[in-house]
N, CA, C and O atoms as a GROMACS GRO file, in nm:
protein
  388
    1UNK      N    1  -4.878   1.823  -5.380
    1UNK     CA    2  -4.790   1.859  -5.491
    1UNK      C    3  -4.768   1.736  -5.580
    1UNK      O    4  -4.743   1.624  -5.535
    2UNK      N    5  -4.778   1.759  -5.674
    2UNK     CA    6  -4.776   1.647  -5.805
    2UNK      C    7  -4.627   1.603  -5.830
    2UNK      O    8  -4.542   1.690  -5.845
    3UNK      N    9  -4.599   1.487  -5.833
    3UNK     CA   10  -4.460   1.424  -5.891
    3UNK      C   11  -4.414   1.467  -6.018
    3UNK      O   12  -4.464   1.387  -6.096
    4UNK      N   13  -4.345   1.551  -6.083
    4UNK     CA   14  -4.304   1.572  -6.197
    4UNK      C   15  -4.254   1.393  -6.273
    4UNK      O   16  -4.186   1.300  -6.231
    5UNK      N   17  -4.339   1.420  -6.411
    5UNK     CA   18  -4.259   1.299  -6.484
    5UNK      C   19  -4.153   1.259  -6.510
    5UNK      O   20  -4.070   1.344  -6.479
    6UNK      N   21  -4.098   1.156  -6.558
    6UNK     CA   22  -3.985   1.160  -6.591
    6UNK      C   23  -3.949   1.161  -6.732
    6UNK      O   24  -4.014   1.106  -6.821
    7UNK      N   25  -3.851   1.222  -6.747
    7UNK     CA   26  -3.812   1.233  -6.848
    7UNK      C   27  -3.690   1.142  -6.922
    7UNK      O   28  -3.622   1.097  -6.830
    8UNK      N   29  -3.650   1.107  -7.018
    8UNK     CA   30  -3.515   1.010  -7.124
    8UNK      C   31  -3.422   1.020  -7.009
    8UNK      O   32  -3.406   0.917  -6.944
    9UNK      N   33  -3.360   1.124  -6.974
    9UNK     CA   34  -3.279   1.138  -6.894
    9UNK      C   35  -3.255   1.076  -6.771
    9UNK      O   36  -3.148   1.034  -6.728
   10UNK      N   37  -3.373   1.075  -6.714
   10UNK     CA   38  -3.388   1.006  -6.560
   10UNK      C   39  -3.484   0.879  -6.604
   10UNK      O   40  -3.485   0.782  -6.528
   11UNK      N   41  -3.537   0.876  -6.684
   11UNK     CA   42  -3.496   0.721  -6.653
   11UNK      C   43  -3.387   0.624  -6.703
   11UNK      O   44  -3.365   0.514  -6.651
   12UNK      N   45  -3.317   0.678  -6.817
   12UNK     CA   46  -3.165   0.614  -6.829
   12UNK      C   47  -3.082   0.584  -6.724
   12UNK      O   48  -3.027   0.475  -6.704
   13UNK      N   49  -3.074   0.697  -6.647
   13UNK     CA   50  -2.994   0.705  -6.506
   13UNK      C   51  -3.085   0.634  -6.457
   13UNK      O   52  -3.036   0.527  -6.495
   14UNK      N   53  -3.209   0.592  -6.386
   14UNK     CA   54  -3.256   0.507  -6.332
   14UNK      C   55  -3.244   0.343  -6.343
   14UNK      O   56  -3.228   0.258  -6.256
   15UNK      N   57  -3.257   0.333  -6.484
   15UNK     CA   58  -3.161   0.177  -6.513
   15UNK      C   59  -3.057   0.157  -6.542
   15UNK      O   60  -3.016   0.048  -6.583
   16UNK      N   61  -2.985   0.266  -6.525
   16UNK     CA   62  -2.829   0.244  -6.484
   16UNK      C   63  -2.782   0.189  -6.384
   16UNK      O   64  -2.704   0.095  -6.389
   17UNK      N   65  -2.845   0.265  -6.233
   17UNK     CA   66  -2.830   0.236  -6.117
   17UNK      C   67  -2.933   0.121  -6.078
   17UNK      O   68  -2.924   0.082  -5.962
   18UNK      N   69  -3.005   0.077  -6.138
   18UNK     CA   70  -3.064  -0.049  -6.154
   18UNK      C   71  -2.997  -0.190  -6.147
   18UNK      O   72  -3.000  -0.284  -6.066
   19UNK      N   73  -2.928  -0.160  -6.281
   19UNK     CA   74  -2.850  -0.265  -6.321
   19UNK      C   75  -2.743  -0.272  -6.281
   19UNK      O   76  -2.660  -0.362  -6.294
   20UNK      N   77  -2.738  -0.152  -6.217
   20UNK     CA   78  -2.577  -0.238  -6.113
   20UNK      C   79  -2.555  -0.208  -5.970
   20UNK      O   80  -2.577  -0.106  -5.905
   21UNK      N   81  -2.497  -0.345  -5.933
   21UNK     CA   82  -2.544  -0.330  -5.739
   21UNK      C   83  -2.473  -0.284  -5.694
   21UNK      O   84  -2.478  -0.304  -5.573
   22UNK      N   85  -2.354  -0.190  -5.741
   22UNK     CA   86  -2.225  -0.129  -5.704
   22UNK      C   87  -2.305   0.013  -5.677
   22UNK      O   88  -2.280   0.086  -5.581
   23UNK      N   89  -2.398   0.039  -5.769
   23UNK     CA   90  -2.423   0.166  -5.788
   23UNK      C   91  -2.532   0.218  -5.659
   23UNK      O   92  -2.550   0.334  -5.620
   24UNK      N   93  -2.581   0.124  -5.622
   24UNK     CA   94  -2.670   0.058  -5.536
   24UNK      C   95  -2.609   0.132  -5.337
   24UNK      O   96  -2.683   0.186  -5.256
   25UNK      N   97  -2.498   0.110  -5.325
   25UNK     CA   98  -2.449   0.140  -5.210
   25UNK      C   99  -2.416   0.237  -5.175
   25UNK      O  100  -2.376   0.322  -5.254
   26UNK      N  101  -2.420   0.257  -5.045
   26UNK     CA  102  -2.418   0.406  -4.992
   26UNK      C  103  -2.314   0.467  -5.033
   26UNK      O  104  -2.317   0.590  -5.030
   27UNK      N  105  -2.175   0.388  -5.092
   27UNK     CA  106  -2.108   0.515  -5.133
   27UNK      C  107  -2.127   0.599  -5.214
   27UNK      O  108  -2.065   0.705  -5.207
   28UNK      N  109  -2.256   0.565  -5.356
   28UNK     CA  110  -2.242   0.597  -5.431
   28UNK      C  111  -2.328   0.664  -5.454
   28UNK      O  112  -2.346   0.713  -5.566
   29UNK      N  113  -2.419   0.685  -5.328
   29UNK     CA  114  -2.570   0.792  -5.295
   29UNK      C  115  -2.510   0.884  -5.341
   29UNK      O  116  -2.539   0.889  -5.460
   30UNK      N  117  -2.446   0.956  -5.316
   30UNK     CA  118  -2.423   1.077  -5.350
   30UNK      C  119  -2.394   1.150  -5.474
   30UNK      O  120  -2.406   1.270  -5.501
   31UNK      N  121  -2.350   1.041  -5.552
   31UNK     CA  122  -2.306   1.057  -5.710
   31UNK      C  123  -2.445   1.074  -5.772
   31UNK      O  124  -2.487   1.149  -5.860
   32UNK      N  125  -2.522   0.943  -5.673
   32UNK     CA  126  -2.676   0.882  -5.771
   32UNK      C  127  -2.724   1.046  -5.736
   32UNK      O  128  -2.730   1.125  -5.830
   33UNK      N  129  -2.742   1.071  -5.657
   33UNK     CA  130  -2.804   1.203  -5.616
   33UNK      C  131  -2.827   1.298  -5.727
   33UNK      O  132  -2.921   1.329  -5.800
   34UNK      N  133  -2.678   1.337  -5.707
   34UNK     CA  134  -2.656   1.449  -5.808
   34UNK      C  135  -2.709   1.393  -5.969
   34UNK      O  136  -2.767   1.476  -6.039
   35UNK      N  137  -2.695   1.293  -6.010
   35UNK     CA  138  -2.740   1.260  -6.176
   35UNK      C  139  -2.877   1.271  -6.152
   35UNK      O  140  -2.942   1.317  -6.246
   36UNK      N  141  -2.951   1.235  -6.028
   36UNK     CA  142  -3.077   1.266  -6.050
   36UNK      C  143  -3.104   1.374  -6.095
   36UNK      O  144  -3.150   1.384  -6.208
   37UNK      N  145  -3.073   1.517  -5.988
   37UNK     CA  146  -3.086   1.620  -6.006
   37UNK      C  147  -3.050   1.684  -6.145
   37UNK      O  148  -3.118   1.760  -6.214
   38UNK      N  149  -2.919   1.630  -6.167
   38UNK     CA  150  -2.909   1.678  -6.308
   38UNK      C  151  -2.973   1.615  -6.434
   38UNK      O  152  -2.981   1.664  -6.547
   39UNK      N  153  -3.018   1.492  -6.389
   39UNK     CA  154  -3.110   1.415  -6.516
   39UNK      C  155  -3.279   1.501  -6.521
   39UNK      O  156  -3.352   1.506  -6.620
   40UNK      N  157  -3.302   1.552  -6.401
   40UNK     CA  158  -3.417   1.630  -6.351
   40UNK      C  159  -3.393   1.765  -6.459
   40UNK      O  160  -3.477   1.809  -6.537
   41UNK      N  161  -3.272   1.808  -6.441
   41UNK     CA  162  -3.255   1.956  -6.509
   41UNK      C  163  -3.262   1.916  -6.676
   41UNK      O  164  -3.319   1.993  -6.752
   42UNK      N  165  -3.192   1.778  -6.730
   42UNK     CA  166  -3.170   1.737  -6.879
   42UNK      C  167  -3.323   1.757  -6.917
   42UNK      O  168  -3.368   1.836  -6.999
   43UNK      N  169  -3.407   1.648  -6.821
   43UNK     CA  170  -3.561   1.651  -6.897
   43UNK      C  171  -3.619   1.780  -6.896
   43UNK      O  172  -3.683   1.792  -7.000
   44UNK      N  173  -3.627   1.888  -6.822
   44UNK     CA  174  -3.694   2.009  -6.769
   44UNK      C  175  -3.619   2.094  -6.914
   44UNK      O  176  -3.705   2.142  -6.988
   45UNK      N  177  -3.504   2.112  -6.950
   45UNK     CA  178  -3.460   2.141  -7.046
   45UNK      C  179  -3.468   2.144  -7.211
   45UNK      O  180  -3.425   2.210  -7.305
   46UNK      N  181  -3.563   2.012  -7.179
   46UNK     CA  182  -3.597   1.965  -7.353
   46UNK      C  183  -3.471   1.906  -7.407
   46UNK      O  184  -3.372   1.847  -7.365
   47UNK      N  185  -3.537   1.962  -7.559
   47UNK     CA  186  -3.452   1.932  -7.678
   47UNK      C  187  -3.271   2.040  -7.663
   47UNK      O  188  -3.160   2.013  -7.708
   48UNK      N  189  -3.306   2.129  -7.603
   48UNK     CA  190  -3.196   2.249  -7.607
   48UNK      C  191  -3.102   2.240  -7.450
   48UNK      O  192  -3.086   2.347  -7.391
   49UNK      N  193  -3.061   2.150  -7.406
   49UNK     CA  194  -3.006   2.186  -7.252
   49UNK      C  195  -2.889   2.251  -7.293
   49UNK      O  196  -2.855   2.259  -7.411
   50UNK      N  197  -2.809   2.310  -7.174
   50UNK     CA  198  -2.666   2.410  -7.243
   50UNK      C  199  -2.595   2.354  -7.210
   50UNK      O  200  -2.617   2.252  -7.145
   51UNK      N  201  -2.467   2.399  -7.244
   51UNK     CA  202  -2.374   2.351  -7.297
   51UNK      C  203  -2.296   2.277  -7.123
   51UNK      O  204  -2.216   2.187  -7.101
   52UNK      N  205  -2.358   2.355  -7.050
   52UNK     CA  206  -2.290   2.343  -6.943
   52UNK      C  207  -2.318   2.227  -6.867
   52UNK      O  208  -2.231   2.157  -6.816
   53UNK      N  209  -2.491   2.195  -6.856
   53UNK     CA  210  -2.562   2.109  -6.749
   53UNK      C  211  -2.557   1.988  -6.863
   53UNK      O  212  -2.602   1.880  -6.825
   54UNK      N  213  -2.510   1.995  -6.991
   54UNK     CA  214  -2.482   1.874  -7.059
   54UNK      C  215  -2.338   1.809  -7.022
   54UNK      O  216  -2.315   1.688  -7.018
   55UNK      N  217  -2.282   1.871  -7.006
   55UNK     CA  218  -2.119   1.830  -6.949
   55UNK      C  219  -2.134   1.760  -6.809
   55UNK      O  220  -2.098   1.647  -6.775
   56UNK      N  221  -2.202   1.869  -6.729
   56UNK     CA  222  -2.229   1.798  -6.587
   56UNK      C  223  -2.298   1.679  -6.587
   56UNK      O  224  -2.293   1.603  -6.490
   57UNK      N  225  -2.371   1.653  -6.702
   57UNK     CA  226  -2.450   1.555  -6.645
   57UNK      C  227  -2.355   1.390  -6.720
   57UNK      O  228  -2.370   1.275  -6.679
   58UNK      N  229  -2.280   1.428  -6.812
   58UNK     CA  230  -2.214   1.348  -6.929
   58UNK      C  231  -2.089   1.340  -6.793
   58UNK      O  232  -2.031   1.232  -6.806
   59UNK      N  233  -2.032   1.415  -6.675
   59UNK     CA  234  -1.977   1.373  -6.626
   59UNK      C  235  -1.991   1.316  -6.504
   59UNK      O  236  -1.902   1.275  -6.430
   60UNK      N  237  -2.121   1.314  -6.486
   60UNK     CA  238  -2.198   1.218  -6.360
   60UNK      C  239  -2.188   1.072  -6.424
   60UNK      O  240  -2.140   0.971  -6.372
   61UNK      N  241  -2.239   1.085  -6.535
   61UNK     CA  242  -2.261   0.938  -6.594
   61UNK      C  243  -2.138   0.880  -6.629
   61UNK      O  244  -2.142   0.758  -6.612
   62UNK      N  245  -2.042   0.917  -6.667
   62UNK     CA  246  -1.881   0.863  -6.682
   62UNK      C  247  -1.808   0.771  -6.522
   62UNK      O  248  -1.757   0.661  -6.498
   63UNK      N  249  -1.847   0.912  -6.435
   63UNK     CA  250  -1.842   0.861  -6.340
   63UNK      C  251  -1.886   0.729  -6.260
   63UNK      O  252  -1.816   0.652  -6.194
   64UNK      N  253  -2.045   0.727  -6.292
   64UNK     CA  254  -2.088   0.632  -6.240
   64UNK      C  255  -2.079   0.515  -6.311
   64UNK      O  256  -2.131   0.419  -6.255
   65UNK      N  257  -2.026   0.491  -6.424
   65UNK     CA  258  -2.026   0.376  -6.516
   65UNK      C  259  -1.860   0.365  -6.439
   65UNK      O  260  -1.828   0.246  -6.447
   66UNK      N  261  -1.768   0.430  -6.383
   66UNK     CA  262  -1.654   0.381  -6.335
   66UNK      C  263  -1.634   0.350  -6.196
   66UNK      O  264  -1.521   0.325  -6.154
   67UNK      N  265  -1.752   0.349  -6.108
   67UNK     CA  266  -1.791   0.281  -6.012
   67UNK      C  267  -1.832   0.159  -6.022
   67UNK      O  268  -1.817   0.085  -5.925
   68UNK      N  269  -1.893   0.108  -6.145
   68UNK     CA  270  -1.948   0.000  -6.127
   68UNK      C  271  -1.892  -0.099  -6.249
   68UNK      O  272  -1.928  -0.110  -6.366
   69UNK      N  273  -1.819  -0.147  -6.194
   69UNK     CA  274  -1.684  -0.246  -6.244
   69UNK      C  275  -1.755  -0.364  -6.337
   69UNK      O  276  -1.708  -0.407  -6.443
   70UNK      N  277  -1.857  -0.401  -6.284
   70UNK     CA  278  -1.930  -0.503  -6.391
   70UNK      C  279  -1.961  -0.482  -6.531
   70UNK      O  280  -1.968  -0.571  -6.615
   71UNK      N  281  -1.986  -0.320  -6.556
   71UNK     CA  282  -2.072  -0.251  -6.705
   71UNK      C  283  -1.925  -0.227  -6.730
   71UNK      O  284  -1.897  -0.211  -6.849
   72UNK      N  285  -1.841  -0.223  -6.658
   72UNK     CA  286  -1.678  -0.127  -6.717
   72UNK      C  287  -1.650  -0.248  -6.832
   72UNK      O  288  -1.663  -0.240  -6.954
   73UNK      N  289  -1.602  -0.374  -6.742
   73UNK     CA  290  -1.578  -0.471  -6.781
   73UNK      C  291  -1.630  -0.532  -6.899
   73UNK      O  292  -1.555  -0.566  -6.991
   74UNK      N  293  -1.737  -0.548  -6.902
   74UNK     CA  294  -1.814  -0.589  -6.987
   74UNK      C  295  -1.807  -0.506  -7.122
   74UNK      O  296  -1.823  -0.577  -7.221
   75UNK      N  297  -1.786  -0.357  -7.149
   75UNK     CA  298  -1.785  -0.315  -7.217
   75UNK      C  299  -1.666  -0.330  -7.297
   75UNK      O  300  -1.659  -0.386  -7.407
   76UNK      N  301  -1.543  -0.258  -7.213
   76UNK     CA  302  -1.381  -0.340  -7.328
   76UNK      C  303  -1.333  -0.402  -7.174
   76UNK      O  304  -1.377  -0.407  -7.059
   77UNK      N  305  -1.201  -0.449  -7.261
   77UNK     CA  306  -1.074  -0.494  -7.144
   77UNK      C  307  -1.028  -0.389  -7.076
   77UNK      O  308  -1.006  -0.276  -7.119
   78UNK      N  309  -1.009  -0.445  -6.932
   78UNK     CA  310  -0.974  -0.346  -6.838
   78UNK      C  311  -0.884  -0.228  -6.878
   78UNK      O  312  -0.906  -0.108  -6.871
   79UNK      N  313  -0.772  -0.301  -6.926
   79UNK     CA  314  -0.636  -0.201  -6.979
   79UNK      C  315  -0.613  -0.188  -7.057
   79UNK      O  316  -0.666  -0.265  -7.137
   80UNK      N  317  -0.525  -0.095  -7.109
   80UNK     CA  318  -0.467  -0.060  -7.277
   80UNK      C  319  -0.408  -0.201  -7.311
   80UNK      O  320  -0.442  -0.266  -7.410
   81UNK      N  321  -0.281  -0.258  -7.183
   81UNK     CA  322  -0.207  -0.358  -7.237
   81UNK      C  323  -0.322  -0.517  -7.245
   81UNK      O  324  -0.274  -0.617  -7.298
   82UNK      N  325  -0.433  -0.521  -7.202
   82UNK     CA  326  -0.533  -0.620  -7.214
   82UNK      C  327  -0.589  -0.602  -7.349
   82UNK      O  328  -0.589  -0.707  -7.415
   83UNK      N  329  -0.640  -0.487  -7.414
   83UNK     CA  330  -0.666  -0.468  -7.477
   83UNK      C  331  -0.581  -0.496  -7.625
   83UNK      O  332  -0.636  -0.541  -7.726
   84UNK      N  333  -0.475  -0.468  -7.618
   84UNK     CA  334  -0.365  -0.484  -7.723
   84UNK      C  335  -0.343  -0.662  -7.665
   84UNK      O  336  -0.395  -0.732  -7.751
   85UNK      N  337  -0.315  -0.704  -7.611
   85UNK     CA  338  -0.355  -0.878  -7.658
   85UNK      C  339  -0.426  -1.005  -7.625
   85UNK      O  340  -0.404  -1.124  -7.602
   86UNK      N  341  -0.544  -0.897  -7.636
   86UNK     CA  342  -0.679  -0.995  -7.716
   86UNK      C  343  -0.675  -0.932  -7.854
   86UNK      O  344  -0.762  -1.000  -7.908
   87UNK      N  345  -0.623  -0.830  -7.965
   87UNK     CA  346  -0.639  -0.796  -8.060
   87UNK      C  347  -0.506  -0.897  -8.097
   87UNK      O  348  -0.511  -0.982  -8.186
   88UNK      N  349  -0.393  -0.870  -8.015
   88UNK     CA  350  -0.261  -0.966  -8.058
   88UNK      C  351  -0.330  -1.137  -8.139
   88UNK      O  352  -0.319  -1.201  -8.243
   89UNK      N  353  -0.402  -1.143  -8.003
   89UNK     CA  354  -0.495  -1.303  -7.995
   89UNK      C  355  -0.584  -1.370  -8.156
   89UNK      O  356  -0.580  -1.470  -8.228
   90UNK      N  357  -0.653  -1.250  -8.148
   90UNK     CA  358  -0.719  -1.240  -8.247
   90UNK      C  359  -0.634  -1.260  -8.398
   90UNK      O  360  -0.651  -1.345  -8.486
   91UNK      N  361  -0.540  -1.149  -8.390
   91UNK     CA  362  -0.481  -1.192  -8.550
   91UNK      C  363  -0.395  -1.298  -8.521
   91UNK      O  364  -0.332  -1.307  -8.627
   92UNK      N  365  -0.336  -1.417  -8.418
   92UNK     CA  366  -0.301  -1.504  -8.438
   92UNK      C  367  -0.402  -1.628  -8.480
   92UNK      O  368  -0.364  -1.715  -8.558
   93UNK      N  369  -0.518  -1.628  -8.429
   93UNK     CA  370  -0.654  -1.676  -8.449
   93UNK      C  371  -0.678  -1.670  -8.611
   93UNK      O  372  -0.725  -1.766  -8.671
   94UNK      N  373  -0.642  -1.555  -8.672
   94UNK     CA  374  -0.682  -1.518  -8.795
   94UNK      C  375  -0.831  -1.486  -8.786
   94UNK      O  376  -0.900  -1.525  -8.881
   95UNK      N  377  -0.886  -1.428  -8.697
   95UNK     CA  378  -1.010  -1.361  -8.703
   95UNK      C  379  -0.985  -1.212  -8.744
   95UNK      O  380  -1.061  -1.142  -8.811
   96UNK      N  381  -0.914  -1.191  -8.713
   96UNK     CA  382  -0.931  -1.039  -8.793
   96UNK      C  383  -0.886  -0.980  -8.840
   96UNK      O  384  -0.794  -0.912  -8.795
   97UNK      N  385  -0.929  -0.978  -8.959
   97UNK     CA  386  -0.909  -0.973  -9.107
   97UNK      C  387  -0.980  -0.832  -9.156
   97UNK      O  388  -0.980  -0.800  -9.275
   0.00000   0.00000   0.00000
C-alpha cells in the first residue's frame, strides 16, 4: 500500500511539532495524533474542507501552540498585565509614536 502524500496541512503540523520539544513528549502524542489525522482530512479535502473539520483542526493547532511555551512566548507577552507594560515602556521610551 502506497503512503499517501502530504499535503500544506500536514506538513505545517509537522514543523510545528518539529520545532518544539514540548510538543515532542508523550504527553502530547495524543494531541499530535489527532492534528495528524485531521491535517490528513485538511489535505484529502482540497481547496473546500467544511466548516466543521476546519474548526477541529484550527482547534488542534491552538491547542498545541499552548503546550509549547517557547512559540507562546515568543510570539506576545505572557499576560494582558505584561503586555500593557512593555507598551507602558515603550511610550515612556518614546518609541511609539
Amino acid at each position: 500500500m502506497a503512503k499517501p502524500v502530504q499535503g500544506p496541512a500536514r506538513t505545517a503540523l509537522d514543523r510545528m511539532v518539529a520545532a518544539s520539544p514540548d510538543l515532542r513528549h508523550e504527553s502530547a502524542s495524543a494531541l499530535v495524533q489527532l492534528g495528524q489525522v485531521l491535517a490528513g482530512q485538511m489535505d484529502a479535502a482540497g481547496a473546500d474542507p467544511s466548516t466543521r473539520l476546519s474548526a477541529a483542526y484550527l482547534s488542534v493547532l491552538v491547542n498545541l501552540r499552548r503546550l509549547s511555551p517557547t512559540q507562546s512566548q515568543e510570539a506576545r507577552p505572557a499576560s494582558r498585565l505584561a503586555r500593557i507594560k512593555k507598551s507602558a515602556e515603550l511610550v515612556k521610551s518614546g518609541a511609539a509614536s
